[in-house]
N, CA, C, O and CB atoms as a CASP TS submission, in Angstrom:
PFRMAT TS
TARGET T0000
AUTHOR 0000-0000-0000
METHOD Language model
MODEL 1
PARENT N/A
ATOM      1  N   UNK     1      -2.705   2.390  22.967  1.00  0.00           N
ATOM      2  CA  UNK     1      -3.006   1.836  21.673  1.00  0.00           C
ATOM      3  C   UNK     1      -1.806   1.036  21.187  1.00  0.00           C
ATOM      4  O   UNK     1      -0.625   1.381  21.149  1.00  0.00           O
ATOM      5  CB  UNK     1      -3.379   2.944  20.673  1.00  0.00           C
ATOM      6  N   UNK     2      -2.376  -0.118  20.820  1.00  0.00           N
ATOM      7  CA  UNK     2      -1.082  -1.379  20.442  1.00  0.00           C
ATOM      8  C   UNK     2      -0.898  -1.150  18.996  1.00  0.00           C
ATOM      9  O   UNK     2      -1.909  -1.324  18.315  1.00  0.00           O
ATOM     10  CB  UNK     2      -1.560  -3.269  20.700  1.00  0.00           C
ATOM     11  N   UNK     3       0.410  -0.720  18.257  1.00  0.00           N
ATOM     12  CA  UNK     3       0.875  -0.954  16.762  1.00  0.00           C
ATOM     13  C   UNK     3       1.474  -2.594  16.585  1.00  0.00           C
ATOM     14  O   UNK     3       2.237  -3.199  17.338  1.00  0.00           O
ATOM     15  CB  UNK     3       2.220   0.273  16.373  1.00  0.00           C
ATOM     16  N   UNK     4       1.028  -2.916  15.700  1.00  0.00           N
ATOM     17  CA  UNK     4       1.417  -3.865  15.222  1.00  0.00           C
ATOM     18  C   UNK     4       2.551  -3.951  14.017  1.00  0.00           C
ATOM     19  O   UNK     4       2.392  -3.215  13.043  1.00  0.00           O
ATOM     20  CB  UNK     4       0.382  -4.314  14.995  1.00  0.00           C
ATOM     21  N   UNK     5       3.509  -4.696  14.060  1.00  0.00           N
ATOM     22  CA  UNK     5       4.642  -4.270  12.877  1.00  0.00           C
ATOM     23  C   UNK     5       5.595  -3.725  13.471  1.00  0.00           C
ATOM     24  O   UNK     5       5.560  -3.441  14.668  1.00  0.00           O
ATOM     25  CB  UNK     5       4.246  -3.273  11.760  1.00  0.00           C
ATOM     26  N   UNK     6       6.634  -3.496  12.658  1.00  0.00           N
ATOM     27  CA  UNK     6       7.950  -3.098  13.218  1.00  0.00           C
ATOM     28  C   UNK     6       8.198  -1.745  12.446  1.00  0.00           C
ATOM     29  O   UNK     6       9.336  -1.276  12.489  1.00  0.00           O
ATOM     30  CB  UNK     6       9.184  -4.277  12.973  1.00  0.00           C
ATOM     31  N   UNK     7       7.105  -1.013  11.667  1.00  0.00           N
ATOM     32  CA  UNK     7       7.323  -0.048  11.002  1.00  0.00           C
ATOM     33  C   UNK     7       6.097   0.933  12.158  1.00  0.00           C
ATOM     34  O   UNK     7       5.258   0.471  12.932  1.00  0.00           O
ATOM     35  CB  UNK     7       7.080  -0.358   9.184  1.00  0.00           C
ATOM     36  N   UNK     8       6.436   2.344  11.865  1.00  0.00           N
ATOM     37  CA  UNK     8       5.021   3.439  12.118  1.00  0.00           C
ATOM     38  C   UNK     8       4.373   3.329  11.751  1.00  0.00           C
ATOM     39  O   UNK     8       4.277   3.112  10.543  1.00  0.00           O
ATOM     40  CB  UNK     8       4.787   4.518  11.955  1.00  0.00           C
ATOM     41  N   UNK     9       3.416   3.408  12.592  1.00  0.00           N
ATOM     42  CA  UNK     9       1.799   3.365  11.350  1.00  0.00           C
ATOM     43  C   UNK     9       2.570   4.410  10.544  1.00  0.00           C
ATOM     44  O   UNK     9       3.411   5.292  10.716  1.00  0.00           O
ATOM     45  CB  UNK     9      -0.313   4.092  12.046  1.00  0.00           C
ATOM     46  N   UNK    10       1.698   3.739   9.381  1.00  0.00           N
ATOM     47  CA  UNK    10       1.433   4.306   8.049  1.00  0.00           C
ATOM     48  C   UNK    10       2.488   4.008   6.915  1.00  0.00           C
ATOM     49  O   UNK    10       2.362   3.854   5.700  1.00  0.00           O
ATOM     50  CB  UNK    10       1.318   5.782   8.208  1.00  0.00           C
ATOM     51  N   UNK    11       3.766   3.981   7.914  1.00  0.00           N
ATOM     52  CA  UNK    11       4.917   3.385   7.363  1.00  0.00           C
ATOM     53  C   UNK    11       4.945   2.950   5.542  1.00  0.00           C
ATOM     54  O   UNK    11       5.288   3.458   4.475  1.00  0.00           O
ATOM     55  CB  UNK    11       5.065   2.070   8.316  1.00  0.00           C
ATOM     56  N   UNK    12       4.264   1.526   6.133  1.00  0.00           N
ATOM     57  CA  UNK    12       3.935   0.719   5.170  1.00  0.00           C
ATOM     58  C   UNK    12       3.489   1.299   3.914  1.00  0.00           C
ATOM     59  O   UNK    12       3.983   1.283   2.787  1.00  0.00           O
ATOM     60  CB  UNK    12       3.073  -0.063   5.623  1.00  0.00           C
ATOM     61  N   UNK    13       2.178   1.939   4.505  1.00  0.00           N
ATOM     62  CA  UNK    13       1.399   2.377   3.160  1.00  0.00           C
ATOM     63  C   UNK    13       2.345   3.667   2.208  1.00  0.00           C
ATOM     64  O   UNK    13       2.518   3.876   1.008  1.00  0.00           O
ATOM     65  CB  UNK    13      -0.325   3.101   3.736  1.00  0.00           C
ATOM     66  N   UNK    14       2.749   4.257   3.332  1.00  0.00           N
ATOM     67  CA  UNK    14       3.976   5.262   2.435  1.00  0.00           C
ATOM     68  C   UNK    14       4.777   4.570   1.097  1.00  0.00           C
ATOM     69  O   UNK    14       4.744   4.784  -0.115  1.00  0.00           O
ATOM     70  CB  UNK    14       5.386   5.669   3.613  1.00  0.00           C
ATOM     71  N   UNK    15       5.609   3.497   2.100  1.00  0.00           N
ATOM     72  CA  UNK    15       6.385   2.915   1.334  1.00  0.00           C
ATOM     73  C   UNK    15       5.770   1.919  -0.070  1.00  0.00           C
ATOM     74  O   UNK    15       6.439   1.634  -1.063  1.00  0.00           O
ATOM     75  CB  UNK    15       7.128   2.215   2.317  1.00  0.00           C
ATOM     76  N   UNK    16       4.311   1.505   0.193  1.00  0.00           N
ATOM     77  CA  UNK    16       3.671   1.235  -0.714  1.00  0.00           C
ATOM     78  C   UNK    16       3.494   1.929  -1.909  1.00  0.00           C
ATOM     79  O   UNK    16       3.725   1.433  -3.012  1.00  0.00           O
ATOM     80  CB  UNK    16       2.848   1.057  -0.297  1.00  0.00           C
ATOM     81  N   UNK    17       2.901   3.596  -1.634  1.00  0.00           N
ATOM     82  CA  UNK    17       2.560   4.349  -2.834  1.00  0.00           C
ATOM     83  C   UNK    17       3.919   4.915  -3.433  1.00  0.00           C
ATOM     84  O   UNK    17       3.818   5.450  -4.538  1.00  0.00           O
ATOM     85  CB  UNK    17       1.499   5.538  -2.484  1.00  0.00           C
ATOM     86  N   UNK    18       5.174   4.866  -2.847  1.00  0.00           N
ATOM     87  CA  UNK    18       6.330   4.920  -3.526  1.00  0.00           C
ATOM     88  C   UNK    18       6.826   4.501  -4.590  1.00  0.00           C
ATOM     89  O   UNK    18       7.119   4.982  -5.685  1.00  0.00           O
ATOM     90  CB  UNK    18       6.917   4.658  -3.039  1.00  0.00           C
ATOM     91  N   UNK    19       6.910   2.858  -3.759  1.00  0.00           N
ATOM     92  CA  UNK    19       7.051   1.566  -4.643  1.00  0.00           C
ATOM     93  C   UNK    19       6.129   2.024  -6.131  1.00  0.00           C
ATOM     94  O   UNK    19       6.692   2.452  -7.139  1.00  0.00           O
ATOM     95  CB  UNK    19       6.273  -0.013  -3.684  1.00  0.00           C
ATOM     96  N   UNK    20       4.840   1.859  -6.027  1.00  0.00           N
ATOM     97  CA  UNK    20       3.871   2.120  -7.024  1.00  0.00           C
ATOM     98  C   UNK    20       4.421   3.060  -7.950  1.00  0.00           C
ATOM     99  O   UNK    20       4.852   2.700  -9.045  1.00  0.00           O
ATOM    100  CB  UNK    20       2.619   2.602  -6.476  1.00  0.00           C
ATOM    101  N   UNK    21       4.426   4.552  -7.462  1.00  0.00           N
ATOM    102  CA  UNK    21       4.715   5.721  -8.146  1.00  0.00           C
ATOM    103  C   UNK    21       6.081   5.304  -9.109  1.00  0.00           C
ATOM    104  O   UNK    21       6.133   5.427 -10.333  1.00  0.00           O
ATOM    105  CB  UNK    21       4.963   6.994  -7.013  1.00  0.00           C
ATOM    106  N   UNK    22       7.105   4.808  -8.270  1.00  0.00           N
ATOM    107  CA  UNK    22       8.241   3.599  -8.671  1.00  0.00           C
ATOM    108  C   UNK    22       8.086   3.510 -10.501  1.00  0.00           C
ATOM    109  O   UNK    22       8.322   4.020 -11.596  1.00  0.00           O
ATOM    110  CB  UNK    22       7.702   1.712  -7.740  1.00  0.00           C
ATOM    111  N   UNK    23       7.424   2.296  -9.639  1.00  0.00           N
ATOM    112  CA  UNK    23       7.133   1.388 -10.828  1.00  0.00           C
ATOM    113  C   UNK    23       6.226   1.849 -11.793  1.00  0.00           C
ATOM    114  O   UNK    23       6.130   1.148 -12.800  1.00  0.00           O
ATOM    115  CB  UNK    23       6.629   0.159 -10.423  1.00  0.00           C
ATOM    116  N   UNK    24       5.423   3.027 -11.714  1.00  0.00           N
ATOM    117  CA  UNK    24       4.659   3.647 -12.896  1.00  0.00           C
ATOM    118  C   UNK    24       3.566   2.595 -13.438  1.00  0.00           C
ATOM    119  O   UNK    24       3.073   2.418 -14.552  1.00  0.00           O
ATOM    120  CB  UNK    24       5.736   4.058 -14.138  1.00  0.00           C
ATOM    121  N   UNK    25       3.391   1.962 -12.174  1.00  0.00           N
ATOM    122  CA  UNK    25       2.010   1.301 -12.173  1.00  0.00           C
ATOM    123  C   UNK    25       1.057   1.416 -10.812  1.00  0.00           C
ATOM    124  O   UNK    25       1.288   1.421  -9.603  1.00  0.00           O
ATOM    125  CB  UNK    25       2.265  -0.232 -12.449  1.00  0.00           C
ATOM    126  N   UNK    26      -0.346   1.523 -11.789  1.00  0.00           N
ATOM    127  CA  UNK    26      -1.481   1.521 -10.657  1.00  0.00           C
ATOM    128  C   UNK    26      -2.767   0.882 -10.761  1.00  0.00           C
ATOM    129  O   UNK    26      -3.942   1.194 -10.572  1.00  0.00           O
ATOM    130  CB  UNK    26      -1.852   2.783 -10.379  1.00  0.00           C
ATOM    131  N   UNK    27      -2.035  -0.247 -11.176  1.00  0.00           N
ATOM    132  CA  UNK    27      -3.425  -1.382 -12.034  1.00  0.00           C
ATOM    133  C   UNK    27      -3.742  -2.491 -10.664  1.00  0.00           C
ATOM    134  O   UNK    27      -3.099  -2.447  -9.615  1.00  0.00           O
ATOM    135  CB  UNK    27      -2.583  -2.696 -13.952  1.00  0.00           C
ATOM    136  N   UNK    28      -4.664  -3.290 -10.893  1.00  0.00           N
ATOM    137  CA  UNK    28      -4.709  -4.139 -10.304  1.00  0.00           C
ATOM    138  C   UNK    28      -4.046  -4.917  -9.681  1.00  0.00           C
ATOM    139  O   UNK    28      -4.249  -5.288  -8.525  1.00  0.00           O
ATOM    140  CB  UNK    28      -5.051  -4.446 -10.654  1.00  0.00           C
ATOM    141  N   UNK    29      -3.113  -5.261 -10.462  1.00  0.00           N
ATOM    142  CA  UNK    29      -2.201  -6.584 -10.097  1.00  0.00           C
ATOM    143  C   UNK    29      -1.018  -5.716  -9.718  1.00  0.00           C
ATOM    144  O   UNK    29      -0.156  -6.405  -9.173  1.00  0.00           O
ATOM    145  CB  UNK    29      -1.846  -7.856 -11.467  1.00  0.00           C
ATOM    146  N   UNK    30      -0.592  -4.096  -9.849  1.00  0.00           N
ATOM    147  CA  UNK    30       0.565  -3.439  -9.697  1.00  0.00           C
ATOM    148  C   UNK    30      -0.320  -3.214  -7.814  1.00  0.00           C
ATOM    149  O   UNK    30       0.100  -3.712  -6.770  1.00  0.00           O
ATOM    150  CB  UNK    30       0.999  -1.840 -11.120  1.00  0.00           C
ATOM    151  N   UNK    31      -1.199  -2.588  -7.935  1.00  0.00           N
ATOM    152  CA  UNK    31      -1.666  -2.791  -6.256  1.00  0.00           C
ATOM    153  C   UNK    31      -1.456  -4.168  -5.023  1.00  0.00           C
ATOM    154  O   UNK    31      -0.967  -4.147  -3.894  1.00  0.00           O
ATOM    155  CB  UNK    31      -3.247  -2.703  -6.368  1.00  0.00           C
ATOM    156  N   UNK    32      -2.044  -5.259  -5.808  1.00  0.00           N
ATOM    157  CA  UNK    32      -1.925  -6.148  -5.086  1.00  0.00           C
ATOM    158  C   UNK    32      -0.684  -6.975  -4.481  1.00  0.00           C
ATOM    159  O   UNK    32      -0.444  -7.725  -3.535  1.00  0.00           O
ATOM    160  CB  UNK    32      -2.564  -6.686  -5.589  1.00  0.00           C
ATOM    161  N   UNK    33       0.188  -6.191  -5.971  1.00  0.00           N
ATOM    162  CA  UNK    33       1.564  -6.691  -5.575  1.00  0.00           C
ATOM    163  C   UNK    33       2.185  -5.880  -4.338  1.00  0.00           C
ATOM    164  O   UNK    33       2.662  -6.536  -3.412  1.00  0.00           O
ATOM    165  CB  UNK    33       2.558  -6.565  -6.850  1.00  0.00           C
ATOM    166  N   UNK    34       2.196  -4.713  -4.296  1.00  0.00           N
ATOM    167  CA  UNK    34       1.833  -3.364  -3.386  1.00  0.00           C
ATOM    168  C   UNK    34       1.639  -4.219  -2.220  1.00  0.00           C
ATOM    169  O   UNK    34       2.467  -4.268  -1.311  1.00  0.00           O
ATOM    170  CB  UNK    34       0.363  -2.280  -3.833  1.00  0.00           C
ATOM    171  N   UNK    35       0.849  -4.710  -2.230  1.00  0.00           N
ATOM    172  CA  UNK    35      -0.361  -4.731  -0.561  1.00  0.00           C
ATOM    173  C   UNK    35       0.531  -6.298  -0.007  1.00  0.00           C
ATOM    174  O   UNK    35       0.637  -6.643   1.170  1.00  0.00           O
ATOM    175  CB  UNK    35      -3.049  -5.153  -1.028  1.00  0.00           C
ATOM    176  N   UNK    36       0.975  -6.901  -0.970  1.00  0.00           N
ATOM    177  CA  UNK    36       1.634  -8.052  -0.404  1.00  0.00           C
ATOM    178  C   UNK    36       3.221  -7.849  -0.084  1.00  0.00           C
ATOM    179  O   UNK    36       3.828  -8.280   0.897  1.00  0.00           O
ATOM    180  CB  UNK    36       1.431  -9.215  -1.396  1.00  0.00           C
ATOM    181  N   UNK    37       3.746  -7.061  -1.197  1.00  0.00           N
ATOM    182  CA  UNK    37       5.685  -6.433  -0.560  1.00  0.00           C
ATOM    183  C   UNK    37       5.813  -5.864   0.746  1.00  0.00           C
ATOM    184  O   UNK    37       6.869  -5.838   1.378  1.00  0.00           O
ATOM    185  CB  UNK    37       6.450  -4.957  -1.501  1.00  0.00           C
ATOM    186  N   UNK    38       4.567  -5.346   1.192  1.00  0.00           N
ATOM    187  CA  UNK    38       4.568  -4.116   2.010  1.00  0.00           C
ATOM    188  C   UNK    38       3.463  -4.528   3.262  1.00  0.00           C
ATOM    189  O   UNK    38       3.646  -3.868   4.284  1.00  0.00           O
ATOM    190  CB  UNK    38       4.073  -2.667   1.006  1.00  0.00           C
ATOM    191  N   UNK    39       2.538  -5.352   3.314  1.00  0.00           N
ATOM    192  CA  UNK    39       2.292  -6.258   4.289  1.00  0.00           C
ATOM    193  C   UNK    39       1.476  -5.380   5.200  1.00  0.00           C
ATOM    194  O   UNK    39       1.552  -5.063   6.387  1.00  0.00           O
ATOM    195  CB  UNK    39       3.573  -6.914   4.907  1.00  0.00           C
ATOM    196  N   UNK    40       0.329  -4.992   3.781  1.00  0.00           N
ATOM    197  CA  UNK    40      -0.764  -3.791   3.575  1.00  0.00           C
ATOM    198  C   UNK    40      -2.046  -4.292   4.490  1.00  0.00           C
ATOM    199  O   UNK    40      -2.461  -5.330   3.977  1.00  0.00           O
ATOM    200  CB  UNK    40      -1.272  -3.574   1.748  1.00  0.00           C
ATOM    201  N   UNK    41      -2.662  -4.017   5.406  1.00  0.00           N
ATOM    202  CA  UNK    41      -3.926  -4.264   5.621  1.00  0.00           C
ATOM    203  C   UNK    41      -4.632  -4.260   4.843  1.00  0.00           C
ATOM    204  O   UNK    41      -4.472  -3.319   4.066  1.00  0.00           O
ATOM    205  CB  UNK    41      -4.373  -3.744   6.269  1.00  0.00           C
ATOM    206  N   UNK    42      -5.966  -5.340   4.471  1.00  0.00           N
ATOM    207  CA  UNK    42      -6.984  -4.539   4.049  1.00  0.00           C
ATOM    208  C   UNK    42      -8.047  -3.417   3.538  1.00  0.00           C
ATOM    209  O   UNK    42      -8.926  -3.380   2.677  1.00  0.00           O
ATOM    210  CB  UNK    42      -7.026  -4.649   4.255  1.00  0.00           C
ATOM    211  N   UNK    43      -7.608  -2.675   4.340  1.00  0.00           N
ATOM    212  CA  UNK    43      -8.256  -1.346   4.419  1.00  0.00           C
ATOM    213  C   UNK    43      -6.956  -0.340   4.192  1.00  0.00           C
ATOM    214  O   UNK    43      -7.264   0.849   4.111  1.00  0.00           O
ATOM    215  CB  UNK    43      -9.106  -1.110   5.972  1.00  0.00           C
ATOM    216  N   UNK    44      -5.831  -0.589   4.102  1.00  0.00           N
ATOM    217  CA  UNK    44      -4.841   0.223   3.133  1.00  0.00           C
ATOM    218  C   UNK    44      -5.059  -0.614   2.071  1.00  0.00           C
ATOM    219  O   UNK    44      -4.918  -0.011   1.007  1.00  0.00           O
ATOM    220  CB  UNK    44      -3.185   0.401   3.537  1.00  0.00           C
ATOM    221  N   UNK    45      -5.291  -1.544   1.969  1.00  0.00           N
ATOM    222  CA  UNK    45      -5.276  -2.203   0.295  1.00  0.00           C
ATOM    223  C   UNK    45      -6.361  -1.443  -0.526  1.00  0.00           C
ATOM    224  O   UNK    45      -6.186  -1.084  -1.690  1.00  0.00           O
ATOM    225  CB  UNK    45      -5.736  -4.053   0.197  1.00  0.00           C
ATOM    226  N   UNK    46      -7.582  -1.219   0.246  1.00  0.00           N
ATOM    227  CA  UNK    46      -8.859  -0.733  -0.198  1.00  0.00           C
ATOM    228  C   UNK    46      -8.543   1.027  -0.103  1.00  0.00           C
ATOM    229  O   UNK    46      -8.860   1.745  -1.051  1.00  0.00           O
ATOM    230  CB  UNK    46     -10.237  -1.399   0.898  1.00  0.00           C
ATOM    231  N   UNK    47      -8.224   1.306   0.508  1.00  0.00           N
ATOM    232  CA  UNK    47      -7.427   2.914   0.407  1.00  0.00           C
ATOM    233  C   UNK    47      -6.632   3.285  -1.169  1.00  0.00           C
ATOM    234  O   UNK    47      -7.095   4.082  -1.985  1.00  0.00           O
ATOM    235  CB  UNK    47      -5.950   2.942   1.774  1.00  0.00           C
ATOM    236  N   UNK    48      -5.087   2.339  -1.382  1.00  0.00           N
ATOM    237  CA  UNK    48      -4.696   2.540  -2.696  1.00  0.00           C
ATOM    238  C   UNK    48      -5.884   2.037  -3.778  1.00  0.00           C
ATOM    239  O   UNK    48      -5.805   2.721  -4.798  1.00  0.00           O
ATOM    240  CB  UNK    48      -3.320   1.769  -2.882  1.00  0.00           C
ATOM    241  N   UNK    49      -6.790   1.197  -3.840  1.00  0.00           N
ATOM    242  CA  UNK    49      -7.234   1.205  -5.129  1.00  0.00           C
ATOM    243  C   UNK    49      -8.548   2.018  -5.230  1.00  0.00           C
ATOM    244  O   UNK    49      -9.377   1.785  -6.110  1.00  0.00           O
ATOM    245  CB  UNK    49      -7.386  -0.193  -5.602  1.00  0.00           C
ATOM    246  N   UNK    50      -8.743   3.212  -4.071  1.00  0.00           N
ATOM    247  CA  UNK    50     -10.231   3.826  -4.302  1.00  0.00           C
ATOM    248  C   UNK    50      -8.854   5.058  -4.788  1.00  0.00           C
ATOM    249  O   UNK    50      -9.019   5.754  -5.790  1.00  0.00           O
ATOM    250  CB  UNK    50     -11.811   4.114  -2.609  1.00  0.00           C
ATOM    251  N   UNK    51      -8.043   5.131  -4.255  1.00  0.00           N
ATOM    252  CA  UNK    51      -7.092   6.679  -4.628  1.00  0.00           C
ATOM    253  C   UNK    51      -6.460   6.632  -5.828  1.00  0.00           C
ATOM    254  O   UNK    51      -6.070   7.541  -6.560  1.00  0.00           O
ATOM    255  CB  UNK    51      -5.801   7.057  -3.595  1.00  0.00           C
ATOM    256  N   UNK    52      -6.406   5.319  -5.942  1.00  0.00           N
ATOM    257  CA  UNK    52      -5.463   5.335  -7.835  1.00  0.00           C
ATOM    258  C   UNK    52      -6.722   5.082  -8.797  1.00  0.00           C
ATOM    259  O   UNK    52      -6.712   5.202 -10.023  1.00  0.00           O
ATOM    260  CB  UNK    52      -3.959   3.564  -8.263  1.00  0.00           C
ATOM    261  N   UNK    53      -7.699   4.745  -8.075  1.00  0.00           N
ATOM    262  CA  UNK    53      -8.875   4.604  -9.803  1.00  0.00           C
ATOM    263  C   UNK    53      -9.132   5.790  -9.736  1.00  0.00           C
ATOM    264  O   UNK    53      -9.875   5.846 -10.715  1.00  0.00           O
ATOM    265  CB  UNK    53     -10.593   3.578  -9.988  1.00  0.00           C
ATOM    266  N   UNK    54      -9.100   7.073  -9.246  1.00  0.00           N
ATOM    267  CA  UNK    54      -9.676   8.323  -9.307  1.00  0.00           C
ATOM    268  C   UNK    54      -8.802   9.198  -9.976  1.00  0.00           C
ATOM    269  O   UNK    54      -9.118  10.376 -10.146  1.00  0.00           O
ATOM    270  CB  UNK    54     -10.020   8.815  -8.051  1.00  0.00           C
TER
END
């Protein structure tokens, strides 16, 4: 199985919900900013915003 990136899977998304928790935002535009610093797939992008609207 091929990883792509220079981080572990999951890496990213870790360091994503950090950032977030961080910054004491979990809005829209605090996600998307998320998914672009951190160089989020899709489907981690769609992961943080089904786990932070809940």
């Amino acid at each position: 199985m091929k990883r792509s990136g220079l981080l572990p899977r999951g890496e990213a998304l870790r360091r994503a919900i950090r950032w977030l928790s961080e910054e004491g935002r979990h809005d829209h535009a605090a996600i998307t900013e998320a998914a672009r610093r951190f160089d989020l797939s899709p489907v981690d992008e769609a992961f943080l915003r089904q786990h932070f609207r809940e």
